[in-house]
N, C-alpha and C positions, 0 to 999 in steps of 0.2 A: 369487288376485287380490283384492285390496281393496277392498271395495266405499263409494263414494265416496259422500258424507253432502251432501245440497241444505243450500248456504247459508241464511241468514233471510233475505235476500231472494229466493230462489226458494221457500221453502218461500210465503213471499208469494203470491208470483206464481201459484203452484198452486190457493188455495184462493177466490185469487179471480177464475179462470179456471175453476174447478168450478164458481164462482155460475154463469156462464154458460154451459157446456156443461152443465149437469144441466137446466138449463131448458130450452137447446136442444133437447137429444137427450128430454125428456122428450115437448116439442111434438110431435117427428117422429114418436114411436112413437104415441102416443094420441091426438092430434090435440085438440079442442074439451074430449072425457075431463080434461083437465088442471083445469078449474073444476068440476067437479060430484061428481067421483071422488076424495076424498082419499086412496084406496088407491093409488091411482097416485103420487102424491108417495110416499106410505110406502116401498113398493116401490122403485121407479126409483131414487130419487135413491141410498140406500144400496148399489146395485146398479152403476150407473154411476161413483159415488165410487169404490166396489172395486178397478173395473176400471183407474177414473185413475188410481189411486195406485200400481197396479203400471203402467202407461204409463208415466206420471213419474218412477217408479222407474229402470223400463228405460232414459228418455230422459237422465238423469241419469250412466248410468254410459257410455253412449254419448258423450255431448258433455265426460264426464272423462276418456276414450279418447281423443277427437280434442284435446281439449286438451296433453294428454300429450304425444303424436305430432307436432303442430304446436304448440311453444308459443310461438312467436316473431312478434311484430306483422309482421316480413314475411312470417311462413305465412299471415298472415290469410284470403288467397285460396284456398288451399289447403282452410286451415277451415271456412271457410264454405262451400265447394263440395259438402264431404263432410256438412256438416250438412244439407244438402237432401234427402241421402239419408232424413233421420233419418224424413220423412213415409213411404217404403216400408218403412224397418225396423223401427219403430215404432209411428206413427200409425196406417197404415192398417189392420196387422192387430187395431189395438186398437176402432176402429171398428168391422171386421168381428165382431168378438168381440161387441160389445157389442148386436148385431142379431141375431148368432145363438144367443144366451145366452135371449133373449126371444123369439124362434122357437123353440128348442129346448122351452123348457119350457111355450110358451102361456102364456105368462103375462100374467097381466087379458084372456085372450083372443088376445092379441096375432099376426098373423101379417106376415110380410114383405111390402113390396107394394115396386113398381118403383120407384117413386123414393127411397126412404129414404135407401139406402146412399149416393146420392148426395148428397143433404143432407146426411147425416150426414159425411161427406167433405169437405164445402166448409166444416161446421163447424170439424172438426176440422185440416182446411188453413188457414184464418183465424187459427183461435186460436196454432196453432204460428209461426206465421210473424209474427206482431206479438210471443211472448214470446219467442221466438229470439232475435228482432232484438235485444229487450232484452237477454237475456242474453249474446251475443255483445256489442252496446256497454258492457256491464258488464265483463268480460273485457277488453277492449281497454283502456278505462278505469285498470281494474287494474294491467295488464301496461305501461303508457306509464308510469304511478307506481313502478313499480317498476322502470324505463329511467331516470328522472329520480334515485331514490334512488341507484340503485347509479353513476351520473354523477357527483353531491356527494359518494359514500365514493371514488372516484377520484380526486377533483381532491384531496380531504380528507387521500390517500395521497399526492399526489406534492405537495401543499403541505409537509407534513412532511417527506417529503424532501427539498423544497427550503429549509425551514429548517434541518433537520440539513447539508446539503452549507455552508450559509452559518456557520454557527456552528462546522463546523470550520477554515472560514477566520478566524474572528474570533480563536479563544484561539492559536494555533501565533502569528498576526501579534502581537498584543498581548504575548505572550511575548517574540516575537525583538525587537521596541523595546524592553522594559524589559531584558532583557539587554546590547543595548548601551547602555542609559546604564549598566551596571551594570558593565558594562566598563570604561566610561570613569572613573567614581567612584574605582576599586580604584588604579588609577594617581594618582588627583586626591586624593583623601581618603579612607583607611582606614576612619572611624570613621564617616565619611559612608556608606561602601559596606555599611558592616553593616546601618547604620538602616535603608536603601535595602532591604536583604534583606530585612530582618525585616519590615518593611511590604509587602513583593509579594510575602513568603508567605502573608500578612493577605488580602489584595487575593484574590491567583490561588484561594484558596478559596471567597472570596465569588465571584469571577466564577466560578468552576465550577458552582456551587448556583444562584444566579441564572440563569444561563443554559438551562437542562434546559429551558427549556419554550418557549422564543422570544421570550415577551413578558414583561415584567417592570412592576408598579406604578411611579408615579412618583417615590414615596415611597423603594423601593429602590433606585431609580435616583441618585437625588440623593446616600441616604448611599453608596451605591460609588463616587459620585462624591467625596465628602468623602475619604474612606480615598482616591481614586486621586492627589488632588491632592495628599494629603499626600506623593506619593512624585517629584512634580514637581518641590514647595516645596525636598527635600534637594537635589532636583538642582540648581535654578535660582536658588535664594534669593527672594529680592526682587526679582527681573526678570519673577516673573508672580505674576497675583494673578484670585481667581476672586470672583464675587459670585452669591451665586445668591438670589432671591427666589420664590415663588412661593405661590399660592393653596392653603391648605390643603384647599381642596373639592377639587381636581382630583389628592391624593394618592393616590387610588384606582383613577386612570385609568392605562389600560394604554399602552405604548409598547414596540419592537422593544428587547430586552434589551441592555444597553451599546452603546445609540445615544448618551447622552453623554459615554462614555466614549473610542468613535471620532472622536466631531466634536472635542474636549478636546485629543484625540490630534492630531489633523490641523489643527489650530491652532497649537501645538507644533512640529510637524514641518516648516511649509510657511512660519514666520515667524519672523524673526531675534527674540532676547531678549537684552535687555539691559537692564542697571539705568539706562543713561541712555536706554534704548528697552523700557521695560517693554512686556509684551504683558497685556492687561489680556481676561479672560475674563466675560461676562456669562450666566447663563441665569434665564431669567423666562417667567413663563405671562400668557398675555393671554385676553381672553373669547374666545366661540366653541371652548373644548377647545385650544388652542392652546400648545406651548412653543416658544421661541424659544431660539437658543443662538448669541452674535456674539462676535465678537474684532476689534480695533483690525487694521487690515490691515497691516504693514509686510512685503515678501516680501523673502527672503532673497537676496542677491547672488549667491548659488550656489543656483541650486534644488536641492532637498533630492529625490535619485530618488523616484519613487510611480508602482505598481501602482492606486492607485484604487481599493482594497479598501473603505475606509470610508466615504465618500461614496455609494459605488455600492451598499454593504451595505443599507444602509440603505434608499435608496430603493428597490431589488429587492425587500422585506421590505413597503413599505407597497404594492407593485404587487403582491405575491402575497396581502394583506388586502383589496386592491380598497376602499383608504380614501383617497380624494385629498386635497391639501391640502397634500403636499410639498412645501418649497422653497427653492431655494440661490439668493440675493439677495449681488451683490458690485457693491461700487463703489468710490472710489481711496480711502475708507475706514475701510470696513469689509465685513465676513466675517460672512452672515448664513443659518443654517438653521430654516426653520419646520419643524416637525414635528407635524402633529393627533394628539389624544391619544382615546385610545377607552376609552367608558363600559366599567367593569368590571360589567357586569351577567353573569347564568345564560348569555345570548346570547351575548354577546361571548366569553365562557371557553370554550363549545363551538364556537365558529369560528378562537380560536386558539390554545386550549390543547388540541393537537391530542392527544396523547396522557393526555388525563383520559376 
């Protein structure tokens, strides 16, 4: 068996719980002796330390037993029950020892008298019973910290799953669109459908690298955006046109990976284009961390079918960051999504870069 090693805070605890029972139990044996007799200090004190140290010893590998056995804040009762024991299986014989250790050998004289062992008993009941407490609330302490830690690496695991389950909905969706414009091109213009390729085999490797981690700088975000829109421009010509502006301080800040490449997408897909009804795309950063991403509203006469992937992606993504500040704003015209952007500090990377 292993025998179990007192913290530095019990080693604490011990030596200055020895100030006061070497005094105590000094008082009780020799009585007024303790001012006049420096032999008595000489003696006792090293004599009763001895006997503490193997007490403490003993009490130590006892209370790493019941710890063992009960380690869970709902045994507490359990634990603490069996620790009461510790004053008969411990304490008292170490008491007794220490009375007839100084009987045994007469030492400075010394003989037993009626009331000692009792004193010495309510000493040593006193002292266990206020450092217990301690070290039992110390324990509890402990084990609630460590109920809390392994609470954050759970939610920590199924946030990352819940990003990985999201982001296999992003790239299969964002595929099956560019395939059918690509469909459509092949029929429409040859030379168009190549360019069209060769830029969304550009695109789909960036969005695959980008993507691995959930969050993505703003800075990334905008040029995937450049490369995405370059593969709209084949498609649409002059019927859509994108403007992006924003704050060079806030390229650092973090946002849900090809979030502007969904809202881009679904602006696209939910609004008629035409050169004499151009759809005109806006994105810009305003104070407070803030991007914003609008489109002129015109809706299509045939609504265009949606599952609600992208929209909803998105906001699932800033509910699982517990960052509010989301927001889908329409009126008869215009198409507006706020999106708060988050500081890229050490913090922020280990809350969402779940896997670093």
């Amino acid at each position: 068996m292993k025998i179990a090693k007192p913290s530095k805070v019990k080693w604490q605890v011990y030596w200055f719980s020895m100030v006061f029972i070497s005094f105590a139990f000094t008082w009780i044996l020799y009585d007024e002796r303790i001012w006049t007799e420096w032999k008595v200090w000489a003696i006792t004190v090293p004599l009763i330390n001895t006997i503490g140290y193997l007490s403490f010893m003993g009490h130590i590998q006892y209370i790493h037993w019941l710890q063992q056995k009960f380690p869970s804040l709902e045994l507490t009762g359990k634990r603490i029950f069996y620790k009461l024991l510790v004053n008969l299986l411990v304490m008292t014989p170490s008491v007794l020892l220490i009375f007839y250790v100084f009987q045994a050998f007469h030492i400075l004289g010394y003989s037993i008298r009626e009331d000692d062992i009792r004193y010495g008993y309510l000493v040593g009941l006193s002292t266990n019973l206020i450092f217990e407490t301690l070290f039992e609330v110390i324990f509890i302490i402990d084990k609630y910290k460590e109920s809390i830690a392994e609470k954050a690496t759970l939610e920590q695991l199924q946030l990352q799953q819940e990003f990985d389950g999201l982001k296999q909905k992003v790239n299969p969706h964002f595929l099956f669109n560019c395939f059918n414009t690509l469909s459509s091109l092949i029929s429409e213009d040859k030379d168009k459908a190549e360019t069209f390729l060769d830029g969304l085999s550009k695109v789909y490797r960036y969005l695959i690298r980008n993507n691995e981690d959930g969050m993505s700088t703003l800075a990334n975000e905008m040029k995937f955006i450049e490369s995405y829109f370059k593969l709209l421009k084949t498609r649409h010509g002059d019927a859509i046109s994108l403007h992006m502006e924003a704050d060079k301080k806030y390229y650092p800040y973090l946002l849900p990976s090809l979030s502007l490449q969904l809202l881009v997408e679904n602006a696209v897909k939910h609004n008629s284009i035409s050169k004499a009804q151009p759809l005109s795309i806006e994105i810009f950063t305003t104070e407070g961390n803030r991007l914003v991403v609008n489109n002129n509203l015109q809706h299509r006469t045939v609504k265009a079918p949606s599952n609600k992937i992208g929209l909803e992606n998105i906001k699932v993504k800033y509910d699982l960051l517990h960052l509010p500040g989301f927001q889908i704003i329409e009126n008869e015209r215009n198409f507006t999504v706020v999106m708060p952007l988050l500081w890229n500090n050490a913090t922020s990377q280990k809350i969402v870069n779940t896997k670093k």
